[in-house]
C-alpha positions as CSV (number, residue, x, y, z in Angstrom):
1,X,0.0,0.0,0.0
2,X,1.6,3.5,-1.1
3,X,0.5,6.3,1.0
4,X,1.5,9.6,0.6
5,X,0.6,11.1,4.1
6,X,2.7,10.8,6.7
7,X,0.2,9.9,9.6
8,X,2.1,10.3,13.4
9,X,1.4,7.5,15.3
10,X,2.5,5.9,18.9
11,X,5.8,3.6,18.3
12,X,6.9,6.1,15.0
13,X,8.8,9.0,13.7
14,X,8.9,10.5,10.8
15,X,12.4,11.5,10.9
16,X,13.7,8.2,11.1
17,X,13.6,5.4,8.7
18,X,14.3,3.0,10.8
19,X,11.1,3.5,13.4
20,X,8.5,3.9,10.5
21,X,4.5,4.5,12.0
22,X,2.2,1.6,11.4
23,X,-1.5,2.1,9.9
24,X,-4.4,0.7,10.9
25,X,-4.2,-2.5,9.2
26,X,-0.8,-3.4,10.6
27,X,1.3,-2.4,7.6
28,X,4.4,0.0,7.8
29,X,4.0,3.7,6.4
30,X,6.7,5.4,4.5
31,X,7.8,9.3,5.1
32,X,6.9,11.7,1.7
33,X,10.6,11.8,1.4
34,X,11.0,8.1,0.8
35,X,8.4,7.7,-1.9
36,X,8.2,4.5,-3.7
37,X,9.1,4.6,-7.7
38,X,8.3,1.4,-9.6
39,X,8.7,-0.8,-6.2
40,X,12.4,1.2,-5.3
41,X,12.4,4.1,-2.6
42,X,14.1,7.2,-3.8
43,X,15.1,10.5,-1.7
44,X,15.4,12.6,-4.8
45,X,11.6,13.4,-5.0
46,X,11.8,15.0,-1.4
47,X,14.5,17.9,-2.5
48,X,11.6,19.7,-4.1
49,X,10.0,20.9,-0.6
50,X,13.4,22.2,0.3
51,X,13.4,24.4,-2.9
52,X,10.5,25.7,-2.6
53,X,11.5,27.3,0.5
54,X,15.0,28.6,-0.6
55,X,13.3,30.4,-3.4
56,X,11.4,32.3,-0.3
57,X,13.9,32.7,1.7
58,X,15.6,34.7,-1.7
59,X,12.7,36.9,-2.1
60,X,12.9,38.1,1.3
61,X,16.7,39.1,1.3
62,X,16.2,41.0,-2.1
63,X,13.2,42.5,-0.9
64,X,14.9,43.3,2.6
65,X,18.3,44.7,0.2
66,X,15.9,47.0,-1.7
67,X,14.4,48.4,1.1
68,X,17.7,48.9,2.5
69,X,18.7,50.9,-1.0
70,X,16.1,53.0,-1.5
71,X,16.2,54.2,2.3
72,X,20.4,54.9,1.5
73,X,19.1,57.1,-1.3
74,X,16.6,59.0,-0.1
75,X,19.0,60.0,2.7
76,X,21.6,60.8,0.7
77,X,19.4,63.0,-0.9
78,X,18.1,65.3,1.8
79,X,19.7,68.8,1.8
80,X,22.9,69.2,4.6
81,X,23.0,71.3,7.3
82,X,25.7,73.8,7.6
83,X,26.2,74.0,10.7
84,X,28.8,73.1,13.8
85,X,28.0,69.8,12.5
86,X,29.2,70.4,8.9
87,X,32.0,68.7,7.1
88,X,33.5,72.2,5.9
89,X,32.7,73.8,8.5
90,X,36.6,73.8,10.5
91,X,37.4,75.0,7.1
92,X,34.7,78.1,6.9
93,X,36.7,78.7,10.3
94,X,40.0,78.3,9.1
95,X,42.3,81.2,10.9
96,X,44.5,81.2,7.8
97,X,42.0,83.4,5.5
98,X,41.0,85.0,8.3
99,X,42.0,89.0,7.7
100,X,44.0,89.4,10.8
101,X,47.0,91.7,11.2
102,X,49.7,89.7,13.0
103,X,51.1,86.3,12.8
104,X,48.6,83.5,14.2
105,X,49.9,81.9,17.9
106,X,51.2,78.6,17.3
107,X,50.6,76.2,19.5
108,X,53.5,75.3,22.2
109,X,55.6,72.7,20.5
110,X,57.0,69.9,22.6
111,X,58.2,67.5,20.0
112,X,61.9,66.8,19.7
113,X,61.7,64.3,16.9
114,X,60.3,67.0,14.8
115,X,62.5,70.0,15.3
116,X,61.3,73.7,15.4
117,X,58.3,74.9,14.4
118,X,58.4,75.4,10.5
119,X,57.6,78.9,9.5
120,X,55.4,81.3,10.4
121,X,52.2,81.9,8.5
122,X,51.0,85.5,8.0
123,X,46.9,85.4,7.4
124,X,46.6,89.0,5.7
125,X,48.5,88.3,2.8
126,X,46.7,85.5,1.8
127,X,45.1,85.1,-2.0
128,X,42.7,83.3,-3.0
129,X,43.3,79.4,-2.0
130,X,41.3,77.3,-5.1
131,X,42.4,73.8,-6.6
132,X,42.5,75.6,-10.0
133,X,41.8,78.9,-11.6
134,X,40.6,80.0,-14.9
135,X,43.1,81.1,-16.9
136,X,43.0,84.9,-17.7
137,X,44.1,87.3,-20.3
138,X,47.7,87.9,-20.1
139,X,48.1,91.0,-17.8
140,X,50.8,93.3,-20.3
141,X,47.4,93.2,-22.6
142,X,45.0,94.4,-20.3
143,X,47.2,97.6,-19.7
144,X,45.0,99.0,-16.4
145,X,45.9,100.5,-13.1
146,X,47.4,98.3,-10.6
147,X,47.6,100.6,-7.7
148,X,50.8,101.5,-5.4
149,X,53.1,98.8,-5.3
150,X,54.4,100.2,-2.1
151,X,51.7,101.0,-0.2
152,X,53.5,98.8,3.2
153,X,55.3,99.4,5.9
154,X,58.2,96.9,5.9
155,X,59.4,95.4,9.1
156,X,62.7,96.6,9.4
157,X,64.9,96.7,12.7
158,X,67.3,99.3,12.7
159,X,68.5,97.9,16.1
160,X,69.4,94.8,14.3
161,X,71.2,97.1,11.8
162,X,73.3,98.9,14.2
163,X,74.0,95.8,15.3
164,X,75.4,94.2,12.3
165,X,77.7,97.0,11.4
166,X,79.0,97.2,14.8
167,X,79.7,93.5,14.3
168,X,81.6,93.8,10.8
169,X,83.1,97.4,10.9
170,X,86.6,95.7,10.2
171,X,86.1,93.5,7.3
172,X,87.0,94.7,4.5
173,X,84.6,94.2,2.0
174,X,85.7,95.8,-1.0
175,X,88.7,94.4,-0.7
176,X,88.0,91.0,-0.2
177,X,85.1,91.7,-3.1
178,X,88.2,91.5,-5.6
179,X,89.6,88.4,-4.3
180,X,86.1,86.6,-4.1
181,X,87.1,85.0,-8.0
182,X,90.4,86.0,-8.4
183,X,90.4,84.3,-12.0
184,X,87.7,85.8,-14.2
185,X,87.8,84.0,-17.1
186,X,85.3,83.5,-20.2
187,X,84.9,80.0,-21.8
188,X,85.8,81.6,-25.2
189,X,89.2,83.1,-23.4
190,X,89.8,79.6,-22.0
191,X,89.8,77.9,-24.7
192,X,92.0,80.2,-26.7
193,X,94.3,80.3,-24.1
194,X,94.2,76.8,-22.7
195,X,93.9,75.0,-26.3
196,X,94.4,77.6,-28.9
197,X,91.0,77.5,-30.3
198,X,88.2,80.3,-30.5
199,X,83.9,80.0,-30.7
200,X,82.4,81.3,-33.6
201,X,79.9,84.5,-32.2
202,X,77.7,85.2,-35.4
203,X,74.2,85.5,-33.1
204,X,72.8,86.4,-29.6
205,X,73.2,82.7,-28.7
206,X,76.8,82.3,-29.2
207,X,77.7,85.4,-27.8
208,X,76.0,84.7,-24.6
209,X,77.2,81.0,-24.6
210,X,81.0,82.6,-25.5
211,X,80.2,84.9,-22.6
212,X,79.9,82.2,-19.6
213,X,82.6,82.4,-17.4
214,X,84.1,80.7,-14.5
215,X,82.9,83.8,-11.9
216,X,79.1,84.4,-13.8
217,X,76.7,83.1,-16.1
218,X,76.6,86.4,-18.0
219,X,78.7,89.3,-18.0
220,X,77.7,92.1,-20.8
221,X,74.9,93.4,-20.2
222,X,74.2,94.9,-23.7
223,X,74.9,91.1,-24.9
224,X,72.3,89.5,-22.3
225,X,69.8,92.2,-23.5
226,X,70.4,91.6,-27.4
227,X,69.9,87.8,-26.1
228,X,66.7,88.9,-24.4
229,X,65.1,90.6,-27.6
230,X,65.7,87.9,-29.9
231,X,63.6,85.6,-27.2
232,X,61.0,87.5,-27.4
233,X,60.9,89.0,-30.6
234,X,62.5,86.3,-32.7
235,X,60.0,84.2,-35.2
236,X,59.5,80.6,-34.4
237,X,60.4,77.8,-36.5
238,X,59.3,75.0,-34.9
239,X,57.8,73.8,-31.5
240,X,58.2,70.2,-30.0
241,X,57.4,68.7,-26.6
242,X,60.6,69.0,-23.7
243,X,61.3,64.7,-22.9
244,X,61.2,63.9,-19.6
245,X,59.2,66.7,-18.0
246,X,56.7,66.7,-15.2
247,X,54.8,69.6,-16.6
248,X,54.4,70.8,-19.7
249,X,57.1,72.3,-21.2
250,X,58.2,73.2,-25.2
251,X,61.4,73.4,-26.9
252,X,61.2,76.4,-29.2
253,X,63.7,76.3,-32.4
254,X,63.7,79.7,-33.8
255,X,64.6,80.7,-37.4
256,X,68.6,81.1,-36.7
257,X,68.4,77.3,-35.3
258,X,69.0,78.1,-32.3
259,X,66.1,77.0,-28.8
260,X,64.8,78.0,-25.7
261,X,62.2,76.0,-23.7
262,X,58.7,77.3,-22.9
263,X,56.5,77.4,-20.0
264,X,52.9,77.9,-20.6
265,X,51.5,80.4,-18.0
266,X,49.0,77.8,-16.2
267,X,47.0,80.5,-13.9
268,X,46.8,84.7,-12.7
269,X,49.3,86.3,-11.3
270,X,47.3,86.5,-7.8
271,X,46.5,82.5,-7.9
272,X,48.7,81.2,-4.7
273,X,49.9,77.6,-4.1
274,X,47.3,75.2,-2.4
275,X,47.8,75.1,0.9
276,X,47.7,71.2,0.8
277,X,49.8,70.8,-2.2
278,X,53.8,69.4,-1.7
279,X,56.3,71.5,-2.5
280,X,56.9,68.6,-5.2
281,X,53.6,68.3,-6.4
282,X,52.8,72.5,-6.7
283,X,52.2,73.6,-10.5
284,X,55.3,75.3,-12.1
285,X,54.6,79.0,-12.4
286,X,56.1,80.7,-15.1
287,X,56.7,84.5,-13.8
288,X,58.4,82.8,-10.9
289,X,61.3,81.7,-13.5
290,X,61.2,85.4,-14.8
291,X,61.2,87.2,-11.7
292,X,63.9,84.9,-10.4
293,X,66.0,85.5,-13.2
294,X,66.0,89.3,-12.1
295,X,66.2,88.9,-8.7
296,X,69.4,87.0,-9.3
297,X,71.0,90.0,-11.0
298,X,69.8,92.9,-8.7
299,X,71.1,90.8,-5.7
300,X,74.8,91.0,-7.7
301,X,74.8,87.0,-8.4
302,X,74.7,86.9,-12.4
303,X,73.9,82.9,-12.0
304,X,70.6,82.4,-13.1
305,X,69.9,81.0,-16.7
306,X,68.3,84.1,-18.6
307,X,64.6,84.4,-19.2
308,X,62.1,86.4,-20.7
309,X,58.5,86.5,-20.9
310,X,57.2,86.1,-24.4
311,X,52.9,86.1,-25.7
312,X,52.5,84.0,-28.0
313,X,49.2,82.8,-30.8
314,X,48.5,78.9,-29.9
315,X,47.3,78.9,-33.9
316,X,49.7,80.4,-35.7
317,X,53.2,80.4,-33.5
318,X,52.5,76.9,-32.0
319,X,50.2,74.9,-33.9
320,X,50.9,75.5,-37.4
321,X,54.8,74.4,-35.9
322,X,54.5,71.9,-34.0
323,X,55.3,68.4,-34.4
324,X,53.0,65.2,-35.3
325,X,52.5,64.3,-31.8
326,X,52.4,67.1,-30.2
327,X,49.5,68.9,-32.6
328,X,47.5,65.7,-31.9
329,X,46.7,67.3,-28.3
330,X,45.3,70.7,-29.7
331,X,41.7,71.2,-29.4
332,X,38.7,73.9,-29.8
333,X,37.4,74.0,-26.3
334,X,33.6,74.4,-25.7
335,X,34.7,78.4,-25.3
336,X,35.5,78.0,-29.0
337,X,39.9,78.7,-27.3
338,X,42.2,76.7,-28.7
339,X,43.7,74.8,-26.5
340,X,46.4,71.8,-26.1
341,X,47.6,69.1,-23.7
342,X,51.2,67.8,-25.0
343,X,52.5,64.8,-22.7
344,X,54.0,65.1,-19.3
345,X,54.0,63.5,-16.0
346,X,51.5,65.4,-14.1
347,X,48.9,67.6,-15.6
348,X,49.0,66.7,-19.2
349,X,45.2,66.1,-19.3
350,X,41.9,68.0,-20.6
351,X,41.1,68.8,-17.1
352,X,44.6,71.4,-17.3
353,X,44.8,72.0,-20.8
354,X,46.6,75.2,-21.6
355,X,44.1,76.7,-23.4
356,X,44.3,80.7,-24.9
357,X,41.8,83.7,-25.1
358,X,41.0,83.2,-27.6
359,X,44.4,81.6,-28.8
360,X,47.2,84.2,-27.4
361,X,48.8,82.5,-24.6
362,X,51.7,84.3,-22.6
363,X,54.6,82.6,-21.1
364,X,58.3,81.9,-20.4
365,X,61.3,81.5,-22.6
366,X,64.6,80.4,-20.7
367,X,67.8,79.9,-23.0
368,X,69.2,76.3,-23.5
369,X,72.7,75.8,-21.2
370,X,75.7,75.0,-23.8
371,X,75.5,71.5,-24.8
372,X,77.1,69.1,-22.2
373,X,79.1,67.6,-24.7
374,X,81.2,70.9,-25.6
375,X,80.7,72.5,-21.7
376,X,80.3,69.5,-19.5
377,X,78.7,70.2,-15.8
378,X,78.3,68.8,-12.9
379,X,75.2,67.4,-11.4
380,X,75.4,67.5,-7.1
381,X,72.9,66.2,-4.7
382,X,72.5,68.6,-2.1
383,X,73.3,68.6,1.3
384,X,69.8,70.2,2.2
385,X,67.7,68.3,-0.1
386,X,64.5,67.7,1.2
387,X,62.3,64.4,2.0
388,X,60.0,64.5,-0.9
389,X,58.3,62.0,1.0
390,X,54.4,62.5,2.0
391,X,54.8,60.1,5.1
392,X,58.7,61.3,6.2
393,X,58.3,65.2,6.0
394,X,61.3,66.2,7.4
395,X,65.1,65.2,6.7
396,X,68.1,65.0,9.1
397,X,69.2,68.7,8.3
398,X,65.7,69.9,10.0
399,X,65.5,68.1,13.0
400,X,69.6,68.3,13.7
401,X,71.0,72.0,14.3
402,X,73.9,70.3,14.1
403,X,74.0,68.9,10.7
404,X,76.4,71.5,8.7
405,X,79.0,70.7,11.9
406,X,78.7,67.1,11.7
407,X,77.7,66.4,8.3
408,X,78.4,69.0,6.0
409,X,81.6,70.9,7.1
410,X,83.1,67.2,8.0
411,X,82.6,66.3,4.2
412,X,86.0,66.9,2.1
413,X,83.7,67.9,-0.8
414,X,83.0,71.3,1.1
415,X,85.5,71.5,3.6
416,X,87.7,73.5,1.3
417,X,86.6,76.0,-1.4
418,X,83.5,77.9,-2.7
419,X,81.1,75.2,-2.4
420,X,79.6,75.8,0.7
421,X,79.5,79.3,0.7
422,X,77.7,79.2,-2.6
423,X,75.2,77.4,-1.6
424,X,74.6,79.6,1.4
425,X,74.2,82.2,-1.4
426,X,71.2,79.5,-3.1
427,X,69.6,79.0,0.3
428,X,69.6,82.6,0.8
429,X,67.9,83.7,-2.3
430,X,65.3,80.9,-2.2
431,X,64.5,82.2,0.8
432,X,63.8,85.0,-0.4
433,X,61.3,84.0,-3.1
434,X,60.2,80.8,-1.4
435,X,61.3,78.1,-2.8
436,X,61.5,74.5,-1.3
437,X,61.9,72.3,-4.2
438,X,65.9,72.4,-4.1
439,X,67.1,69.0,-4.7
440,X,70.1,68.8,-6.6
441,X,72.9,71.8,-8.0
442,X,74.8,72.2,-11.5
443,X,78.5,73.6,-11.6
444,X,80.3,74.0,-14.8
445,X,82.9,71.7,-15.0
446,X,85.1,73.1,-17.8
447,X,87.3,76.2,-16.1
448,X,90.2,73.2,-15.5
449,X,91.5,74.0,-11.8
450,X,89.1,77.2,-11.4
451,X,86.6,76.6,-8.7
452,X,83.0,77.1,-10.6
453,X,79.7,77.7,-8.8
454,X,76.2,77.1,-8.9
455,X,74.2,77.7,-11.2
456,X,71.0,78.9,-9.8
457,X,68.5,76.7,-11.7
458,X,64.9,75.2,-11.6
459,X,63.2,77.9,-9.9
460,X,59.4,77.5,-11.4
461,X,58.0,76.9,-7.9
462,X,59.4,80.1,-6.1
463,X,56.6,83.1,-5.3
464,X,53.8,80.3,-4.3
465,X,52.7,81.9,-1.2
466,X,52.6,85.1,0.7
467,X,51.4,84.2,3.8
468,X,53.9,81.8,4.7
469,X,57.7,82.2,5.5
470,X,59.5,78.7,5.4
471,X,62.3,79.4,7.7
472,X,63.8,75.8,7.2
473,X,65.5,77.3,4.2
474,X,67.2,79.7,6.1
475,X,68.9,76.6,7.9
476,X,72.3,76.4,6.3
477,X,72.7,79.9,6.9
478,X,71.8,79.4,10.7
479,X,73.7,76.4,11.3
480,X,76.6,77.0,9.1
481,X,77.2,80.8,10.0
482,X,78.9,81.4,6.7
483,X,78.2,84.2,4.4
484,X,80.1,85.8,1.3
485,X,81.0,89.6,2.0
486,X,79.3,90.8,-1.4
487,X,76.4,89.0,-0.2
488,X,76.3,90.7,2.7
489,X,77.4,94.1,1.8
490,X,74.2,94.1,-0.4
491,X,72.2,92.9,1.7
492,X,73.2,95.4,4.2
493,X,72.5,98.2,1.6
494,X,68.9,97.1,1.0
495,X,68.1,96.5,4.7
496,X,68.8,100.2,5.6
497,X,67.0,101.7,3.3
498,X,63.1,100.5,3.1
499,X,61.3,99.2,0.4
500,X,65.1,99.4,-1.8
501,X,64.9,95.6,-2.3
502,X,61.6,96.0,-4.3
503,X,61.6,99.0,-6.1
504,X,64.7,97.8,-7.6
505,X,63.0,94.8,-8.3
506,X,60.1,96.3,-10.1
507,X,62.0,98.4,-11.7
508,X,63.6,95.7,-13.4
509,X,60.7,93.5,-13.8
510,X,59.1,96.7,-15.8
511,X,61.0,96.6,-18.7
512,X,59.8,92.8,-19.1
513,X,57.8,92.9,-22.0
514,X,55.0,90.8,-20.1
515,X,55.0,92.8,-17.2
516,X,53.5,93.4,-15.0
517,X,55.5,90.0,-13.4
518,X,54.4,89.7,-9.9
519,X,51.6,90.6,-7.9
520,X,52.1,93.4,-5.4
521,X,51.2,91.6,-2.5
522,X,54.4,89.6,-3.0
523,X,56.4,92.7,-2.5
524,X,56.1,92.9,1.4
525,X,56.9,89.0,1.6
526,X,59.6,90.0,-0.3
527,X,60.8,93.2,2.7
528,X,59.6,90.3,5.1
529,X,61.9,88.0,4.3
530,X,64.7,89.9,4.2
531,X,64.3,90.9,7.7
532,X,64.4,87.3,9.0
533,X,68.0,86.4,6.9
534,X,68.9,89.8,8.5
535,X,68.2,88.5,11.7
536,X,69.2,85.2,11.3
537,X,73.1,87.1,10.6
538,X,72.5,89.0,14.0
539,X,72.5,85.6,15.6
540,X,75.4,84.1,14.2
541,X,77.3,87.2,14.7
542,X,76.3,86.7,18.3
543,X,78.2,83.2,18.2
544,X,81.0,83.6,16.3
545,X,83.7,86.6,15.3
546,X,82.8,88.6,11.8
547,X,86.2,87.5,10.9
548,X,85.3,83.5,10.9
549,X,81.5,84.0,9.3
550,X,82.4,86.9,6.6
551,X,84.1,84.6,3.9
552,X,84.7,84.4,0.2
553,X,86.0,80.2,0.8
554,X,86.0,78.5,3.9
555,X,88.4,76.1,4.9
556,X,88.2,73.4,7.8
557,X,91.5,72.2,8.7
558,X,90.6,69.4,10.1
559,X,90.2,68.0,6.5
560,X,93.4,67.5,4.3
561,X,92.7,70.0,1.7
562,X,94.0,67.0,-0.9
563,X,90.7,65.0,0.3
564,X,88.4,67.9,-1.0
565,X,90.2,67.1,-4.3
566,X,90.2,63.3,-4.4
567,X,86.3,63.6,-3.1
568,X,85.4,66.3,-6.1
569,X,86.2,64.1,-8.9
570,X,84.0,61.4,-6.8
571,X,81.4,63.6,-5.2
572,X,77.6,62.3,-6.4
573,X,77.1,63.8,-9.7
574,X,73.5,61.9,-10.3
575,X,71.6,63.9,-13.1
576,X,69.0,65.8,-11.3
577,X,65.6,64.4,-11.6
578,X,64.0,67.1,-13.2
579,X,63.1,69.0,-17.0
580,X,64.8,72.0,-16.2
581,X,68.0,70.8,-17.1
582,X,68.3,72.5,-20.5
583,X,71.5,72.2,-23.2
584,X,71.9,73.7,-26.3
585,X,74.5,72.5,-29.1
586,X,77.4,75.1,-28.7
587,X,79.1,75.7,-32.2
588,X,81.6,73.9,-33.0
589,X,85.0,75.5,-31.1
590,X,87.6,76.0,-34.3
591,X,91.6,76.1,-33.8
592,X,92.6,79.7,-33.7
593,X,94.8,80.5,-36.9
């Protein structure tokens, strides 16, 4: 008998085959899971009752997940609350673009790992903080009123001033100005007296380049100005993309063969850095290599590359020029500007085209250094080169006031020589215009036994903020308490009379022919800044004699002078990890007849 109820009776279980229930006639009854097929039991049948309730157990979850969805959404769509509660709200609060008039407190600082505090930040002077900016009309077109450049009171001490010239009323300063670089010779002189050959000068590029010398990068100024002219007035041949650069950056060949690379201004002369923003990760800013280039010359160095600012049309000067790859990137943007990417590292994307109004586009034009093969340089890691690290901020040199002691004056490489004092000279001047990205130095190596310098290049990231004074950079001056006298003497000379250091500044910076270069507000930075280096020689005078600090080379004799020698032809010459590093073929030297 097949029955397919499963009655429960005394002496059974359904649950267990082996205790079946027994029906009223006696016979044993099988469970619904154990029905009979053709005389044979089979389990497979009963799976079906266990399917059925898997396929509700489904419909609840996706009906529980749904609810759970739409609920997500409509929250995420009802309007925020600006209030304590609000995620921007520390921002809205933010004491930095607050318009306050002195320096915001900084919090007591009890960490040794970490060193000193790092700067001070200066609220008032703040621009406009913003991820990006739309780009604007180059300012030399727009041809309005700017206002007083000078309308500031800069912060000078004449206490501190009194100070200093008690401190160095016996050096000697002109005289040891002549023995600063006793042997002040060109590369075209060099090489007609060393090996009887001359350079050919038939342009602005090869007289510059016959110009360099083992004291200057340039030394005739109606030559650097001829130079200067044909940058910016000089048509354009051709236009390709710079290799190897983290921004974007052109190599311009104009019609007499000869190039100079171009930076595309990326934002308004008021834009500042992000306050968030690395000092390696900051967009280059193209006045910041021209205004450099000037500051370099008023301050008496002559050791920045020369560079000029230069409008050019996107359509006719760079497009209708440019190579295959590189007019692949150009574009109509929806503002009907013409526009273009070229291919870098960082930024090379529609989001930061370079894009013109409609397609004149002002920038930078830097001159190519000789070739390397004709004027070989060196390439040195510095001493003070920074983390670049987001996780290990700070390096040895800013946690250890005793790092130039220890680790840079103990180092045959600068033990003896120019070296160090020069780049006391570097630090100083970034300072100055606030720069932080200073990784790596380039000498000219060609001047045989004459001591060369630095070159003071890659300065694209300099006049990023107003409001903040990064004194780390000052450090080499502070811990090393070395300074050249010509440095010094001008320094001196700007300090005691206000407002010198930027008037001489703009002055120069007028005759650009994009002017205006900077934006007034980073004038009194500029009279800032210069206070604290003044200050910062008060207190090394306080610690050691005028007589040891004040010096054109310094020597340690602790270190065999013949060690600085051995450790110069080994000293780390790595190539410098950046685009800046620009060469130019020089012309073929010729033997003198």
């Amino acid at each position: 008998m097949t029955i397919l109820d499963r009655p429960r009776l005394p002496g059974g279980s359904s649950d267990n085959p082996s205790k079946l229930p027994v029906a009223l006639d006696g016979t044993e009854v099988l469970p619904q899971k154990y029905i009979t097929i053709g005389g044979r039991t089979s389990p497979l049948l009963g799976a079906r009752s266990w399917v059925r309730k898997m396929r509700f157990n489904l419909k609840r979850i996706f009906v529980l997940c749904f609810v759970v969805f739409c609920t997500t959404l409509v929250i995420l769509s009802l309007p925020r609350d600006r209030s304590e509660g609000y995620v921007g709200a520390d921002f809205d609060k933010d004491p930095q673009f607050a318009n306050a008039a002195k320096p915001e407190a900084r919090l007591p600082y009890d960490d040794k790992k970490r060193g000193p505090p790092r700067g001070r930040v200066y609220p008032k002077g703040a621009g406009e903080q913003m991820t990006f900016q739309k780009q604007p009309n180059p300012p030399s077109l727009l041809r309005k009123d700017y206002g007083d450049p000078f309308d500031f009171q800069p912060p000078h001490d004449q206490t501190v001033l009194k100070r200093i010239y008690e401190a160095v009323k016996r050096v000697d300063f002109d005289g040891m100005a002549k023995q600063e670089c006793p042997t002040n010779v060109t590369l075209k002189e060099f090489w007609l007296q060393s090996e009887g050959r001359h350079v050919t000068a038939t342009d602005s590029w090869e007289r510059f380049y016959s110009q360099i010398s083992s004291c200057e990068v340039y030394r005739d100024d109606q030559v650097l100005e001829g130079l200067l002219r044909d940058l910016n007035k000089m048509p354009i041949r051709n236009v390709h993309i710079m290799d190897g650069g983290t921004q974007v950056k052109l190599v311009f060949t104009f019609e007499n063969g000869k190039q100079a690379v171009f930076k595309p201004m990326r934002y308004g002369r008021e834009y500042e850095s992000d306050v968030n923003h690395f000092y390696f990760s900051d967009f280059e800013r193209h006045h910041a290599e021209i205004a450099t280039f000037h500051l370099d010359k008023i301050l008496g160095y002559r050791r920045a590359v020369p560079t000029v600012g230069r409008i050019v049309n996107i359509t006719s000067e760079l497009y209708d020029h440019a190579e295959k790859k590189l007019k692949k990137t150009f574009f109509i943007s929806p503002a009907k500007n013409r526009c273009f990417v070229s291919r870098c590292d960082y930024y090379c994307d529609t989001t930061h085209a370079i894009c013109g109004l409609p397609d004149l586009k002002e920038g930078s034009l830097q001159v190519f250094l000789p070739d390397e093969g004709s004027v070989p340089r060196k390439h040195n890691r510095s001493p003070y080169r920074r983390t670049y690290s987001k996780k290990n901020q700070l390096a040895e040199w800013q946690t250890n006031m005793d790092y130039c002691a220890t680790q840079v004056k103990s180092k045959p490489v600068y033990a003896h020589g120019r070296k160090l004092v020069d780049l006391i000279d570097l630090h100083i001047m970034d300072y100055l215009i606030g720069n932080q990205d200073r990784h790596h130095y380039e000498s000219f190596n060609v001047f045989g036994n004459i001591p060369s310098y630095a070159i003071h290049l890659d300065n694209g990231r300099a006049f990023g903020r107003t409001d903040f004074d990064d004194h780390d950079i000052l450090l080499p001056l502070k811990q090393c308490c070395l300074i050249r006298p010509r440095t010094l003497q001008t320094l001196l000379n700007f300090y005691a009379t206000p407002q010198s250091l930027t008037k001489s500044l703009h002055d120069s910076l007028s005759r650009d022919p994009a002017h205006p270069i900077l934006a007034f507000k980073h004038y009194p930075a500029l009279e800032r800044r210069l206070h604290d280096v003044m200050m910062a020689i008060d207190g090394c005078l306080k610690k050691v004699p005028a007589s040891a600090m004040v010096v054109n080379d310094y020597h340690n004799h602790e270190v065999e002078d013949t060690q600085a020698e051995e450790d110069s032809k080994s000293e780390d010459t790595e190539p410098a990890a950046d685009p800046n590093r620009q060469e130019a073929q020089l012309p073929p030297a010729q033997p003198a007849n």
